[in-house]
N, C-alpha and C positions, 0 to 999 in steps of 0.2 A: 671754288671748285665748281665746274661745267657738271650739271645734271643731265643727264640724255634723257630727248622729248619723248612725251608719252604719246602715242599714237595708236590707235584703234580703228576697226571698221567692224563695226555691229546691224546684228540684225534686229535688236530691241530697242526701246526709246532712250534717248539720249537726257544723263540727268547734268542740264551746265554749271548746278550748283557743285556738284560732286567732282566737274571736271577741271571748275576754277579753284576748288579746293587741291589740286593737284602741284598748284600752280604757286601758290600763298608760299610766303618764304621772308623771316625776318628781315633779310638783306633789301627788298623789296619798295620801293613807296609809290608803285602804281600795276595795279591788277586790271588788266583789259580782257574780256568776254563778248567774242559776238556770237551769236546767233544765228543761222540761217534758217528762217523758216518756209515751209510752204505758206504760197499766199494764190488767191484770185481762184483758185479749182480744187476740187475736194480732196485731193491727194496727188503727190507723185511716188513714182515707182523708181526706186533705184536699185542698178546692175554694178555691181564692182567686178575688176579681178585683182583681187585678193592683196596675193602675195604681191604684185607689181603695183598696187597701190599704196600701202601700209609701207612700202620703200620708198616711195616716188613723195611721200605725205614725209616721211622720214628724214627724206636727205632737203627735202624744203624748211622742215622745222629746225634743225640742224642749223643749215647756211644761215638761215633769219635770227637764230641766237645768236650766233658769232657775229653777224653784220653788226646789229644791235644789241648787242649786249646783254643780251635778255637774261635773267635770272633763271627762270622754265618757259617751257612749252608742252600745251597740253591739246590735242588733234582728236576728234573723234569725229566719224562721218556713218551714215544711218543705210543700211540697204534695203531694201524690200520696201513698203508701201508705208510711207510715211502720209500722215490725217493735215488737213488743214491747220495751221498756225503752229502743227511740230516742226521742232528743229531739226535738220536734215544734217547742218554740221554744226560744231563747237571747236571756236577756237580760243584758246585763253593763251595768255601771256601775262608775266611779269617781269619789271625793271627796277632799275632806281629811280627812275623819275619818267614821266607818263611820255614826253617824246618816243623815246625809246621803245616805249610799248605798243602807244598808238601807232607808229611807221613799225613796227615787228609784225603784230597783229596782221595790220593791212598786206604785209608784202607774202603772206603766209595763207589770205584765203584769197589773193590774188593769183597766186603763183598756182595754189592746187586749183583751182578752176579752170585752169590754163592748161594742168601740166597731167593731171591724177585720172588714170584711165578710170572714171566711173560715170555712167551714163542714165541718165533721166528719162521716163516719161511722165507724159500729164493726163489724170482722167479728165475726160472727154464728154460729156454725154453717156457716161457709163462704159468707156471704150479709153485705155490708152493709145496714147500716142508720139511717137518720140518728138524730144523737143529740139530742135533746131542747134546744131552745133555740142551736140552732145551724143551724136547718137556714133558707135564703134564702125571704126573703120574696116 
């Protein structure tokens, strides 16, 4: 039986244990977690819209269980001013066996990076700034 992915966009700290615990499922024999964290500047600031996100995150988790077989899927992504070395997104996946998770995972913060109307900036010198290919059209 197909679980429907869990998908969030929050404005508070993202916990990946909690998210990969989403995900755990006897059927299972590989749990993949990544992490996106801010790196190199002392925080970024991110802008969603909303409801077209949490769909747009929705129907990519979706498609990627069914490609790959995935057991679950678990999507949370961070708004507002995320600190140095926090996680901005989490994605977790599980399979029967770790192919399957590892190319789920990937094609899943591939596709939302590509696809998920949310937008970045980077502190600066004490100044945001939007970051290049992320900023709304």
């Amino acid at each position: 039986m197909e679980r429907a992915p869990h998908v969030a966009i929050r404005d508070e700290e993202l916990d990946p244990g909690a998210i990969t615990a989403r995900v755990t499922d006897p059927r299972a024999g590989a749990v993949i977690t990544f992490s996106g964290v801010t790196r190199e500047v002392p925080s970024l600031d991110y802008e969603a819209y909303g409801e077209m996100a949490e769909k747009t995150i929705r129907e990519i988790a979706l498609d990627a269980q069914r490609r790959h077989g995935l057991t679950a899927v678990a999507v949370e992504h961070r708004t507002g001013t995320v600190a140095l070395s926090e996680p901005s997104v989490v994605v977790a996946v599980s399979a029967g066996h770790r192919p399957e998770a590892f190319e789920g995972a990937r094609e899943i913060i591939d596709e939302l990076k590509a696809r998920v109307p949310i937008w970045k900036r980077e502190e600066r010198d004490g100044a945001y700034v939007d970051v290049e290919g992320t900023v709304p059209s």
